[in-house]
mmCIF file as gemmi writes it, N, C-alpha and C atoms, coordinates in Angstrom:
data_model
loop_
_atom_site.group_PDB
_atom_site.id
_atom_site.type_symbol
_atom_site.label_atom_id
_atom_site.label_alt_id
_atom_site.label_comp_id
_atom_site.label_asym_id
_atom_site.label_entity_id
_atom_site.label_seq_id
_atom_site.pdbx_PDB_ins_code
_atom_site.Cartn_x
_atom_site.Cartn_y
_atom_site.Cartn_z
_atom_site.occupancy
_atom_site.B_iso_or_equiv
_atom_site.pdbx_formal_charge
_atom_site.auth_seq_id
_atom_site.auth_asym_id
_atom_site.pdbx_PDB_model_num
ATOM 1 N N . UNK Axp A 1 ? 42.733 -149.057 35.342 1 0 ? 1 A 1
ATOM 2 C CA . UNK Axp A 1 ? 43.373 -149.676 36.483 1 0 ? 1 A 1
ATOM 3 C C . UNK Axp A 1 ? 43.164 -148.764 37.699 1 0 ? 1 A 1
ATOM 4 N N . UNK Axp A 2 ? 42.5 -149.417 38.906 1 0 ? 2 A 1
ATOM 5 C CA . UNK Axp A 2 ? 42.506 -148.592 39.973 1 0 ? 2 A 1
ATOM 6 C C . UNK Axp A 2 ? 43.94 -147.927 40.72 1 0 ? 2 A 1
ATOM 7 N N . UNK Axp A 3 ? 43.498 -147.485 41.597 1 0 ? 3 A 1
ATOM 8 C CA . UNK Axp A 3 ? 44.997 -147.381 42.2 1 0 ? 3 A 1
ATOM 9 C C . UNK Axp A 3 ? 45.377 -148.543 43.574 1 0 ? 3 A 1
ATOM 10 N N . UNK Axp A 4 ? 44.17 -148.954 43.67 1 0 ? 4 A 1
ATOM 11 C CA . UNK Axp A 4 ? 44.721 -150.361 44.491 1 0 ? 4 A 1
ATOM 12 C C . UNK Axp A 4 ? 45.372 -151.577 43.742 1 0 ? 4 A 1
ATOM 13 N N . UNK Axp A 5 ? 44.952 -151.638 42.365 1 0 ? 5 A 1
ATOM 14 C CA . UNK Axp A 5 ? 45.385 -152.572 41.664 1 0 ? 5 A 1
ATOM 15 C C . UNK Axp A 5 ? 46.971 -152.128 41.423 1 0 ? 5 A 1
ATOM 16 N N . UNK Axp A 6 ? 47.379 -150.857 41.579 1 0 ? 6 A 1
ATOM 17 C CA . UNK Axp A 6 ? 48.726 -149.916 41.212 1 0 ? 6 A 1
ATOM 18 C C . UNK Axp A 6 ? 49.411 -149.863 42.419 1 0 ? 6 A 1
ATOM 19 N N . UNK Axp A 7 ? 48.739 -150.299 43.531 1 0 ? 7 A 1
ATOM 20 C CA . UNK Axp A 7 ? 49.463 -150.423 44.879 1 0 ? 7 A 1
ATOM 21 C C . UNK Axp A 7 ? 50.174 -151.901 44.887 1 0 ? 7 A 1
ATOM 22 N N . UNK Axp A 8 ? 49.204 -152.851 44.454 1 0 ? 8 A 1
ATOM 23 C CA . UNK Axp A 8 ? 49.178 -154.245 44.606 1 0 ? 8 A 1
ATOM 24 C C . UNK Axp A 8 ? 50.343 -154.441 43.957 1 0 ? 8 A 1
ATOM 25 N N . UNK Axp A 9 ? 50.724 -154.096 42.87 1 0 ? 9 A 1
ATOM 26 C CA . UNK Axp A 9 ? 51.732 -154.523 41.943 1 0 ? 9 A 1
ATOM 27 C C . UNK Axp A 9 ? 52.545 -153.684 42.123 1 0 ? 9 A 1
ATOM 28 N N . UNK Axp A 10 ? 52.359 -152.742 42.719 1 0 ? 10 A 1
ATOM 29 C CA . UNK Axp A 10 ? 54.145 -152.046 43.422 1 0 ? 10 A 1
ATOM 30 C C . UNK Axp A 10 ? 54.773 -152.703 44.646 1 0 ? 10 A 1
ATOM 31 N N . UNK Axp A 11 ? 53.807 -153.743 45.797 1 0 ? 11 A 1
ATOM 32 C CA . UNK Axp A 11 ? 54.228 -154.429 46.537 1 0 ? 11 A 1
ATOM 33 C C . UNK Axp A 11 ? 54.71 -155.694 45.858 1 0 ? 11 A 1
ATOM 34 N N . UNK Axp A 12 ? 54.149 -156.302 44.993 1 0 ? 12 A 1
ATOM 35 C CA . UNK Axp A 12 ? 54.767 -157.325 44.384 1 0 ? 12 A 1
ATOM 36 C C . UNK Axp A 12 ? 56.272 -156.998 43.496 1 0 ? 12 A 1
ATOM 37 N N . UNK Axp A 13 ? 56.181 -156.251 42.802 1 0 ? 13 A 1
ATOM 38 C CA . UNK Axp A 13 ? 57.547 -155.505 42.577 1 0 ? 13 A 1
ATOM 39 C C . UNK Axp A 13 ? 58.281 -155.422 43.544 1 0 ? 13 A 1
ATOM 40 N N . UNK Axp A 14 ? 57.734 -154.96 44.609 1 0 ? 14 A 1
ATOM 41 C CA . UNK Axp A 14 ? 59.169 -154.715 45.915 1 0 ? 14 A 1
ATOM 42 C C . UNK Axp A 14 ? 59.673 -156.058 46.519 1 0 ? 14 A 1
ATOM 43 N N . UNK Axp A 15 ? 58.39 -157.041 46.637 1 0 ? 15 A 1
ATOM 44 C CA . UNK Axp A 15 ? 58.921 -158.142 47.065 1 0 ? 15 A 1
ATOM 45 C C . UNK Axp A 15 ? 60.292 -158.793 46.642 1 0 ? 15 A 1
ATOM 46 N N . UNK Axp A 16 ? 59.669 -158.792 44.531 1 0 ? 16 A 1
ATOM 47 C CA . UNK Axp A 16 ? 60.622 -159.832 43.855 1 0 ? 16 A 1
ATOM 48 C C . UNK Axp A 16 ? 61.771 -158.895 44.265 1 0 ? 16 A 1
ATOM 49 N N . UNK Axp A 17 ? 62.026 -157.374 44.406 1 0 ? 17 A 1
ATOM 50 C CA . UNK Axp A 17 ? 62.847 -157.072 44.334 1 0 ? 17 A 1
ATOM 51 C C . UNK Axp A 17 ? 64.157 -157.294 45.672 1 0 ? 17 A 1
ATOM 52 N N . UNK Axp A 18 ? 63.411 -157.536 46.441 1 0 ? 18 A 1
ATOM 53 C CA . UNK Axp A 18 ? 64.327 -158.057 47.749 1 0 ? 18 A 1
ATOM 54 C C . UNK Axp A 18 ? 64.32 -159.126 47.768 1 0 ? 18 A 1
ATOM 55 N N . UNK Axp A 19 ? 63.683 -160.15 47.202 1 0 ? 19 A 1
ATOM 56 C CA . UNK Axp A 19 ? 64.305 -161.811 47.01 1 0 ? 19 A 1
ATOM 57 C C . UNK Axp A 19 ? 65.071 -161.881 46.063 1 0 ? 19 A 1
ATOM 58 N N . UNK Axp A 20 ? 65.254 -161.132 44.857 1 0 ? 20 A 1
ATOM 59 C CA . UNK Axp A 20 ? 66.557 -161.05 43.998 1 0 ? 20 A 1
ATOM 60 C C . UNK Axp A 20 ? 68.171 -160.267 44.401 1 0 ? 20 A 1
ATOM 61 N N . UNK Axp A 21 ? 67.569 -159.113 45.156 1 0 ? 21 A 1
ATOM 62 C CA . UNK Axp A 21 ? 68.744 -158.471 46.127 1 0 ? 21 A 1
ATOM 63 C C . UNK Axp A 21 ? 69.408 -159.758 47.404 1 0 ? 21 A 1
ATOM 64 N N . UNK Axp A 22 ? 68.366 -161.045 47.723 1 0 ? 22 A 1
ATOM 65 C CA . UNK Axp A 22 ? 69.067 -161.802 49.022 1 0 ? 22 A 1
ATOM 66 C C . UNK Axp A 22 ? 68.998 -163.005 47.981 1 0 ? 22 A 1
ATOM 67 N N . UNK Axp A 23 ? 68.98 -162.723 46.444 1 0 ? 23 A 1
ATOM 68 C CA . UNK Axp A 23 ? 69.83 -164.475 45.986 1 0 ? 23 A 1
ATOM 69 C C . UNK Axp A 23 ? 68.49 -165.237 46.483 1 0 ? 23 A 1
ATOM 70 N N . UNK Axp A 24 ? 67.209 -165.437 47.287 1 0 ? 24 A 1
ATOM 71 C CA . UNK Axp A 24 ? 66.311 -166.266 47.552 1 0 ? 24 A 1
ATOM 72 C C . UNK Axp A 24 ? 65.622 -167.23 46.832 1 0 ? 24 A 1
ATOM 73 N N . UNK Axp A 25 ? 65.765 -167.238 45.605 1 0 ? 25 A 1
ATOM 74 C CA . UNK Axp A 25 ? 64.811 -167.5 44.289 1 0 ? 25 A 1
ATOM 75 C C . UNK Axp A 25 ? 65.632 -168.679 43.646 1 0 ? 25 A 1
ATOM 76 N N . UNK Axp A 26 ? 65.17 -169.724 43.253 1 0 ? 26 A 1
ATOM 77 C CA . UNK Axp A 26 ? 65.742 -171.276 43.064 1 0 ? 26 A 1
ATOM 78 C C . UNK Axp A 26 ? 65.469 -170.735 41.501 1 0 ? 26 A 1
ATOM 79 N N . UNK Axp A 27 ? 66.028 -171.387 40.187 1 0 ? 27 A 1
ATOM 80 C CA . UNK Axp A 27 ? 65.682 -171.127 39.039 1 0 ? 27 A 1
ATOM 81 C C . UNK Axp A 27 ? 64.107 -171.576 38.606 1 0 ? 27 A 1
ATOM 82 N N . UNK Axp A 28 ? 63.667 -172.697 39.27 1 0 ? 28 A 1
ATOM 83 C CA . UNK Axp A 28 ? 62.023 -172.36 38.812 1 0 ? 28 A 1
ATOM 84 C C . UNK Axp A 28 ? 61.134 -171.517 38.958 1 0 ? 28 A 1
ATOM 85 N N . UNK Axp A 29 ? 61.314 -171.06 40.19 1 0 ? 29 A 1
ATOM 86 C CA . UNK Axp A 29 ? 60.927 -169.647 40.777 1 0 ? 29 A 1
ATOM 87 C C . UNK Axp A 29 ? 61.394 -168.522 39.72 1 0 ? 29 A 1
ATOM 88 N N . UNK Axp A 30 ? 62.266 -168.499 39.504 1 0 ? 30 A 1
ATOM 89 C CA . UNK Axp A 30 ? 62.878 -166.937 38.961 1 0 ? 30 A 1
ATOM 90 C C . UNK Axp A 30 ? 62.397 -167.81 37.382 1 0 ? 30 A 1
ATOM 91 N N . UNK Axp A 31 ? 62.112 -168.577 36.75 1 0 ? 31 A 1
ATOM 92 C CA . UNK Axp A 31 ? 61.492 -168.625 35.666 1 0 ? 31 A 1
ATOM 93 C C . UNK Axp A 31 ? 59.866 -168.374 35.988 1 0 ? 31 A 1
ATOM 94 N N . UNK Axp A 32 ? 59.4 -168.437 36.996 1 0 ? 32 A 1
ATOM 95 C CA . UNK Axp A 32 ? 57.794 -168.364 36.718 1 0 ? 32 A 1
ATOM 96 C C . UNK Axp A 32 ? 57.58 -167.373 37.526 1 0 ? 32 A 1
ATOM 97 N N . UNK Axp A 33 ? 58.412 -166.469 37.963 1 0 ? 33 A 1
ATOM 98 C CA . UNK Axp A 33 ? 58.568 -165.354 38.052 1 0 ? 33 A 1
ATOM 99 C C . UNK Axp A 33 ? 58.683 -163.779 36.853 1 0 ? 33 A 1
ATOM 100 N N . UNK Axp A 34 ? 59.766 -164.824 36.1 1 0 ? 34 A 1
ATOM 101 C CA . UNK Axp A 34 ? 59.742 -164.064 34.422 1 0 ? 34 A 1
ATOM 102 C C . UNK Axp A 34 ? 58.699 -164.037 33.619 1 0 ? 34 A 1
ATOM 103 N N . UNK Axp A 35 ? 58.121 -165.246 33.778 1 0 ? 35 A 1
ATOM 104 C CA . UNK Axp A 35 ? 56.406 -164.892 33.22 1 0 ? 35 A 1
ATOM 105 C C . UNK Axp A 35 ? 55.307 -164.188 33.555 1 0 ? 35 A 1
ATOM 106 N N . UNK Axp A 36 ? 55.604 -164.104 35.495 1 0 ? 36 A 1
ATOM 107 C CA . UNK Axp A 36 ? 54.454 -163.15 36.153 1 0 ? 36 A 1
ATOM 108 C C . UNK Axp A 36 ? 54.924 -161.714 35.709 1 0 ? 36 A 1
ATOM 109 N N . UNK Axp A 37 ? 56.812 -161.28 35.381 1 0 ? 37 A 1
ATOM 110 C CA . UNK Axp A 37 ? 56.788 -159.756 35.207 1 0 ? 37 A 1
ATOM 111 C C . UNK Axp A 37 ? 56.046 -159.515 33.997 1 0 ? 37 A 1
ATOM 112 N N . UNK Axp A 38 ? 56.448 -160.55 32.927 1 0 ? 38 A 1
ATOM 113 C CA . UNK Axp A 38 ? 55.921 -160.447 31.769 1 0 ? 38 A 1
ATOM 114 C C . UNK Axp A 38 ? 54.732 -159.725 31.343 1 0 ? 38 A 1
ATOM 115 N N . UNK Axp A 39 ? 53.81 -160.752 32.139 1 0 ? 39 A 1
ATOM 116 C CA . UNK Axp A 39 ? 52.146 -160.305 32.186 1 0 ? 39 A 1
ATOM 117 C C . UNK Axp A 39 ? 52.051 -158.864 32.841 1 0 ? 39 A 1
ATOM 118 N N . UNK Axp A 40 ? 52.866 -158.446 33.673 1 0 ? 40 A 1
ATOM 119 C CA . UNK Axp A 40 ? 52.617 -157.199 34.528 1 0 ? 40 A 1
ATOM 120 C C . UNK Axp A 40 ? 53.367 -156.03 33.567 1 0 ? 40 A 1
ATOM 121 N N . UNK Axp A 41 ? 54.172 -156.43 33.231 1 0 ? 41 A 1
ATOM 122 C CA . UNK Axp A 41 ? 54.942 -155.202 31.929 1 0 ? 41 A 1
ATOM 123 C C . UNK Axp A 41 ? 54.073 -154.86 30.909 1 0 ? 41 A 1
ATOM 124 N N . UNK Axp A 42 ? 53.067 -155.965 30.218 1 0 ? 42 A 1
ATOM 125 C CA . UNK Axp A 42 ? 51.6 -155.724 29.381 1 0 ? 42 A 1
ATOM 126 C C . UNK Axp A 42 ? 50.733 -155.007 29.852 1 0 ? 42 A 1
ATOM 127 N N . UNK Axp A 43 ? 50.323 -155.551 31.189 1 0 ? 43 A 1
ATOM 128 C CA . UNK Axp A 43 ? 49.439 -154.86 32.006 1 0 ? 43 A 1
ATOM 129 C C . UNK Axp A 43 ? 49.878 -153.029 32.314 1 0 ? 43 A 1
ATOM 130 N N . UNK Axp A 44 ? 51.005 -152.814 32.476 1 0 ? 44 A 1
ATOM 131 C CA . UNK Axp A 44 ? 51.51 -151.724 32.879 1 0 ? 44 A 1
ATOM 132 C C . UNK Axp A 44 ? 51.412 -151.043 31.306 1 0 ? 44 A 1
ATOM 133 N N . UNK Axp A 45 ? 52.368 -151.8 30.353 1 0 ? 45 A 1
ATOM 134 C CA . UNK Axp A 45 ? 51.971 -150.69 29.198 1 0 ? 45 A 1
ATOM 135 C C . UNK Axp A 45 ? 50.455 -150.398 28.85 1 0 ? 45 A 1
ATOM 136 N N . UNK Axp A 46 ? 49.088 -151.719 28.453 1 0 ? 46 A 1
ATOM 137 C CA . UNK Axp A 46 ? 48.203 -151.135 28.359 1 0 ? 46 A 1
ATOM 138 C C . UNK Axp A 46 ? 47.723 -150.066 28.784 1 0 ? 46 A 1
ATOM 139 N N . UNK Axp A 47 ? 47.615 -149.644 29.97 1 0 ? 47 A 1
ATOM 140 C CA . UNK Axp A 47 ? 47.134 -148.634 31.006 1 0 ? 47 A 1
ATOM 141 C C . UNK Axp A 47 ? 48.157 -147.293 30.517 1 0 ? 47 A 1
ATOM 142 N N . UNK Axp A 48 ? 48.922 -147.543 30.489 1 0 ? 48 A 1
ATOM 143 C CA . UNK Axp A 48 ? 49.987 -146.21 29.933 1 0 ? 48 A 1
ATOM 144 C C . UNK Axp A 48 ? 49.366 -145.558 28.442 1 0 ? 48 A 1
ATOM 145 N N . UNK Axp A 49 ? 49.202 -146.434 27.763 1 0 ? 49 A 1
ATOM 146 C CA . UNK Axp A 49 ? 48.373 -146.35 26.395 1 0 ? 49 A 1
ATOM 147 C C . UNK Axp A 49 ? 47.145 -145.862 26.554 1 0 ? 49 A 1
ATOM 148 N N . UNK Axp A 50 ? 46.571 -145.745 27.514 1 0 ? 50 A 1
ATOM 149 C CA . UNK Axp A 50 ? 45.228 -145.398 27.957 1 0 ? 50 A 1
ATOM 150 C C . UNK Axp A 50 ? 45.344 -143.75 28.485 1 0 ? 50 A 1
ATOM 151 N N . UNK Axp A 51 ? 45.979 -143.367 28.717 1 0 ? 51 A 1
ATOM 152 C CA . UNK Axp A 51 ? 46.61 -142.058 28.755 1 0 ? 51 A 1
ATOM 153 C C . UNK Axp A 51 ? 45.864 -141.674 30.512 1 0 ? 51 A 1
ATOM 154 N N . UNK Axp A 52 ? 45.52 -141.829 30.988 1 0 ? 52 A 1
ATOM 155 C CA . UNK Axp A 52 ? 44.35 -141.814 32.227 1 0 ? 52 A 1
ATOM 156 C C . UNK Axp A 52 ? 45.714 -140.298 33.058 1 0 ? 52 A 1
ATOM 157 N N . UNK Axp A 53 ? 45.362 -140.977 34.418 1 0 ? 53 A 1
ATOM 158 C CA . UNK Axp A 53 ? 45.295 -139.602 35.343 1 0 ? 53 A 1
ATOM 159 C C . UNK Axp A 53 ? 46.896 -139.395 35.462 1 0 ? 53 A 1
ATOM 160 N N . UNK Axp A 54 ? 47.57 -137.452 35.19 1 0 ? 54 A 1
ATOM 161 C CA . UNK Axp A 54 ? 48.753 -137.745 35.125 1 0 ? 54 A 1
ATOM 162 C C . UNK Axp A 54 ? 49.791 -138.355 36.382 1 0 ? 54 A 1
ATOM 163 N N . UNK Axp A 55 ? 49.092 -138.063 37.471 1 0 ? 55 A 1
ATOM 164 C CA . UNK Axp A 55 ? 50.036 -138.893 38.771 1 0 ? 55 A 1
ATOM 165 C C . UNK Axp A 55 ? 49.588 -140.279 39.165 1 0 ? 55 A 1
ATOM 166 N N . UNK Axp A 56 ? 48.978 -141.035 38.196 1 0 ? 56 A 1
ATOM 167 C CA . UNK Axp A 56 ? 48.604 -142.308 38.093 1 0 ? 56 A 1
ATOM 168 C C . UNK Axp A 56 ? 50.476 -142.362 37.042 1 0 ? 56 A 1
ATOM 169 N N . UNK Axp A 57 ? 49.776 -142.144 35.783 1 0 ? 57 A 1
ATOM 170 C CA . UNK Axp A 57 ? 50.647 -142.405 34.646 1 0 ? 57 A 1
ATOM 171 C C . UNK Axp A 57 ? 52.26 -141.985 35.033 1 0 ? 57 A 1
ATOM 172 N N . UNK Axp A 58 ? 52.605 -141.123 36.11 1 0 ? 58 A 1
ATOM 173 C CA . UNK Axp A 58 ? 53.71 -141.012 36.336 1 0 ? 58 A 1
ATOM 174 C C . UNK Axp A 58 ? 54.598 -142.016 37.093 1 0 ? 58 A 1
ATOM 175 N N . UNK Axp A 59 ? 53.644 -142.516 38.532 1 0 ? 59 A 1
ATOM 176 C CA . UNK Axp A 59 ? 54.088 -143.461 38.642 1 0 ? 59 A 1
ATOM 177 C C . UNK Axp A 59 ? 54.047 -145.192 38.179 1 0 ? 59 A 1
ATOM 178 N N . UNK Axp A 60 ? 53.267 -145.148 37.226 1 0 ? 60 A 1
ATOM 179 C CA . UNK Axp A 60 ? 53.144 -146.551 36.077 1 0 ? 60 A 1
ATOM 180 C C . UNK Axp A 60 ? 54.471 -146.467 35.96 1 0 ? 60 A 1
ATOM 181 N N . UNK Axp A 61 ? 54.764 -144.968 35.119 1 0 ? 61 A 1
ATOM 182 C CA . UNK Axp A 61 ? 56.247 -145.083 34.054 1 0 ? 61 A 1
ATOM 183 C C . UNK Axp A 61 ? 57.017 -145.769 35.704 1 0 ? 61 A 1
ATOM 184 N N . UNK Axp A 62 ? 57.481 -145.366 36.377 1 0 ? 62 A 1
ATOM 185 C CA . UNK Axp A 62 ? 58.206 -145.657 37.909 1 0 ? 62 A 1
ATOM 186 C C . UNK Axp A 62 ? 58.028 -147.158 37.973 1 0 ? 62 A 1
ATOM 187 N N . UNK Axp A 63 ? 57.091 -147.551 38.065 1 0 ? 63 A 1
ATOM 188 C CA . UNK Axp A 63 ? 57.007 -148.987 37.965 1 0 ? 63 A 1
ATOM 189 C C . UNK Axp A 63 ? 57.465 -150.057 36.358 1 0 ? 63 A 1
ATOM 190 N N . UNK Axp A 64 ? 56.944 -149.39 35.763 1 0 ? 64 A 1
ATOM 191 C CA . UNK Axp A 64 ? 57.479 -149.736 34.177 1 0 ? 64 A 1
ATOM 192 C C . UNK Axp A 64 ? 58.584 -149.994 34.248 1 0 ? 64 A 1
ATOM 193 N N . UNK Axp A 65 ? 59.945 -148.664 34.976 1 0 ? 65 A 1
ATOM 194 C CA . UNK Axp A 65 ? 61.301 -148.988 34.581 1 0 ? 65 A 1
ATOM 195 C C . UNK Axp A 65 ? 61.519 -150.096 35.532 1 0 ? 65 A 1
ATOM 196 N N . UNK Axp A 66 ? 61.266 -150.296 36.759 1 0 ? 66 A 1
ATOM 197 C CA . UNK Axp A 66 ? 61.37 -151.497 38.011 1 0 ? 66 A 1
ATOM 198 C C . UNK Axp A 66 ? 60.966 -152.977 37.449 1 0 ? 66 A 1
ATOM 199 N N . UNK Axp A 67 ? 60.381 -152.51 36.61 1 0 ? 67 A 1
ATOM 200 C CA . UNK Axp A 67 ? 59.633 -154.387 36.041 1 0 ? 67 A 1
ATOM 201 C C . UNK Axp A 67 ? 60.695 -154.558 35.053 1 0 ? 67 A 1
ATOM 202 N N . UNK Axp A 68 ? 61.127 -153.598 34.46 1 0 ? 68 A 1
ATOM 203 C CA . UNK Axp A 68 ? 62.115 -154.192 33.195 1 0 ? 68 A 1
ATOM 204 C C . UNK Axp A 68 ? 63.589 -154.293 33.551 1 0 ? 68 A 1
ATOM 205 N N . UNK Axp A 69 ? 63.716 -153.058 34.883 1 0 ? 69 A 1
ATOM 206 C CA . UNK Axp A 69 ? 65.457 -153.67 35.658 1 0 ? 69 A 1
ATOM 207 C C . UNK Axp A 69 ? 64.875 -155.541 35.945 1 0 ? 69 A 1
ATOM 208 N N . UNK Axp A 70 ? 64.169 -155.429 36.59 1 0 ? 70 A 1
ATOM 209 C CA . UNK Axp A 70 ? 64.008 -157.136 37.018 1 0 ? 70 A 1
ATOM 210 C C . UNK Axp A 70 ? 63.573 -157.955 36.113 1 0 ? 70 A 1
ATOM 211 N N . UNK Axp A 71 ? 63.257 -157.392 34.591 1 0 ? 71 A 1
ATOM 212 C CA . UNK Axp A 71 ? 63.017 -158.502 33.775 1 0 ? 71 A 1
ATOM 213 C C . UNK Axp A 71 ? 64.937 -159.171 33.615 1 0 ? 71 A 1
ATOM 214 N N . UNK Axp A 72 ? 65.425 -157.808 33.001 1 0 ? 72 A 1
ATOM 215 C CA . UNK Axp A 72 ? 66.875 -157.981 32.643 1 0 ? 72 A 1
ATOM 216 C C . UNK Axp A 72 ? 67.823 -159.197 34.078 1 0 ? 72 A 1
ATOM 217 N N . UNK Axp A 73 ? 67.432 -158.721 35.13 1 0 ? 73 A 1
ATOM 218 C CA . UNK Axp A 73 ? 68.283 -159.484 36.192 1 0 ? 73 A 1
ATOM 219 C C . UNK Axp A 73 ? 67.822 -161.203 36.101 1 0 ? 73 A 1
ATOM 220 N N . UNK Axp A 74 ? 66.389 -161.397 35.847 1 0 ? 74 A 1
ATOM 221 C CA . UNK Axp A 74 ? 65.798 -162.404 35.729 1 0 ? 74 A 1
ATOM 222 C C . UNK Axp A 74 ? 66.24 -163.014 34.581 1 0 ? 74 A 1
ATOM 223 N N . UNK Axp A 75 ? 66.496 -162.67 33.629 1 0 ? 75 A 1
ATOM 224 C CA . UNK Axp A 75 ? 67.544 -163.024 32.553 1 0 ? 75 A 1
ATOM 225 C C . UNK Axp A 75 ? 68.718 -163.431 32.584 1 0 ? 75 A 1
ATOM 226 N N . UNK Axp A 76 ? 69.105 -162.763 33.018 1 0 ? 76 A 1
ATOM 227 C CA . UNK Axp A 76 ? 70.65 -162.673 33.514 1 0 ? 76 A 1
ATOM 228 C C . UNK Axp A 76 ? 71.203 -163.779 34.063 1 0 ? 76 A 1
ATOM 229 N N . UNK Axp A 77 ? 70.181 -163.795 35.252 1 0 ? 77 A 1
ATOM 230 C CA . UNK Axp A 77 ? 70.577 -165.127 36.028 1 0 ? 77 A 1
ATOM 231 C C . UNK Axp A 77 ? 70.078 -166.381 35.697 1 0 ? 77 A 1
ATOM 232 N N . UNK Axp A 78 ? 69.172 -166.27 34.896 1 0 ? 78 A 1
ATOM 233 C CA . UNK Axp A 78 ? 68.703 -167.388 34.188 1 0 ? 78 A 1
ATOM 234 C C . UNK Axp A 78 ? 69.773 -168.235 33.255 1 0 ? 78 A 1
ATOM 235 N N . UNK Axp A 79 ? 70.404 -167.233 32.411 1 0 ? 79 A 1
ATOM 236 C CA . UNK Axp A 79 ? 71.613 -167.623 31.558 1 0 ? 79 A 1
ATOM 237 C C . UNK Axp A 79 ? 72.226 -168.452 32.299 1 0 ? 79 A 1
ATOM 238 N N . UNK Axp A 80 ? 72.965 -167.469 33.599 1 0 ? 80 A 1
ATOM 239 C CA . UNK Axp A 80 ? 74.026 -168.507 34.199 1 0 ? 80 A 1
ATOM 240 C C . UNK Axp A 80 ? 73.524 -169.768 34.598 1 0 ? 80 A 1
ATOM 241 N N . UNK Axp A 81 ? 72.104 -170.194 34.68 1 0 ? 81 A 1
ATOM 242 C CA . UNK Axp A 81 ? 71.839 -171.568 34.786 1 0 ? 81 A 1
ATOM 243 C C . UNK Axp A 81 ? 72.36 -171.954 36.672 1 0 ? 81 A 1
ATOM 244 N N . UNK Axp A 82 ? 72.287 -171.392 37.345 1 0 ? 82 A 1
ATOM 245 C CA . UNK Axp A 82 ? 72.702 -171.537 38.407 1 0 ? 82 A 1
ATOM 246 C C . UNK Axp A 82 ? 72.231 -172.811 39.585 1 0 ? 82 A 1
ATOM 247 N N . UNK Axp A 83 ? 72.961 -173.905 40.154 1 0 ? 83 A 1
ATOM 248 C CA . UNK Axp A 83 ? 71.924 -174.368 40.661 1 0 ? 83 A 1
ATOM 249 C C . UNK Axp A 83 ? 71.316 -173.87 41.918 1 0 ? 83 A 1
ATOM 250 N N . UNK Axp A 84 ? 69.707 -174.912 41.809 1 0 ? 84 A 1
ATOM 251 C CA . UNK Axp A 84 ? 69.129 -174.232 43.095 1 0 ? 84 A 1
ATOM 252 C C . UNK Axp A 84 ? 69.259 -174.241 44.533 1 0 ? 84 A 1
ATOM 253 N N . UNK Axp A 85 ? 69.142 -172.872 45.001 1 0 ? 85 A 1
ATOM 254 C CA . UNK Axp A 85 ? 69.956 -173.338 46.653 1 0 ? 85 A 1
ATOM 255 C C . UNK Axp A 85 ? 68.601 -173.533 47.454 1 0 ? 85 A 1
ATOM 256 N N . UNK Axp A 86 ? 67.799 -174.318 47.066 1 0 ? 86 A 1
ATOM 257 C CA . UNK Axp A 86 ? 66.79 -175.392 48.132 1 0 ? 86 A 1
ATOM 258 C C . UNK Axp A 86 ? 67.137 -177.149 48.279 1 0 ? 86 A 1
């Protein structure tokens, strides 16, 4: 994994993470959202498994724990079944 590809997905991380901090996200969204962290939590462990450069791999782990706080919230709110505010 380059490190632009490691940039790319730390901006996408920050995004979901301020549309879940402002409530923005209707439940279809925050379900096909749970599938994009999904794929990116795989993506993130493969590369970790790959053992590569250590200030690459340090901030993976940094991103690793950020994808799985927002898997859990994406859960969370999924349960409550909330309706959508669009």
């Amino acid at each position: 994994m380059t490190w632009w590809e490691v940039e790319q997905m730390a901006g996408y991380i920050e995004e979901l993470e301020q549309a879940m901090d402002e409530w923005s996200l209707s439940g279809p969204e925050m379900r096909r959202q749970q599938q994009a962290i999904d794929t990116l939590s795989g993506k993130i462990q493969r590369t970790l498994e790959q053992g590569n450069e250590d200030d690459r791999k340090a901030f993976l782990v940094q991103l690793a724990n950020r994808v799985e706080e927002l898997r859990q919230q994406l859960a969370e709110r999924l349960k409550r079944d909330l309706p959508d505010r669009r």
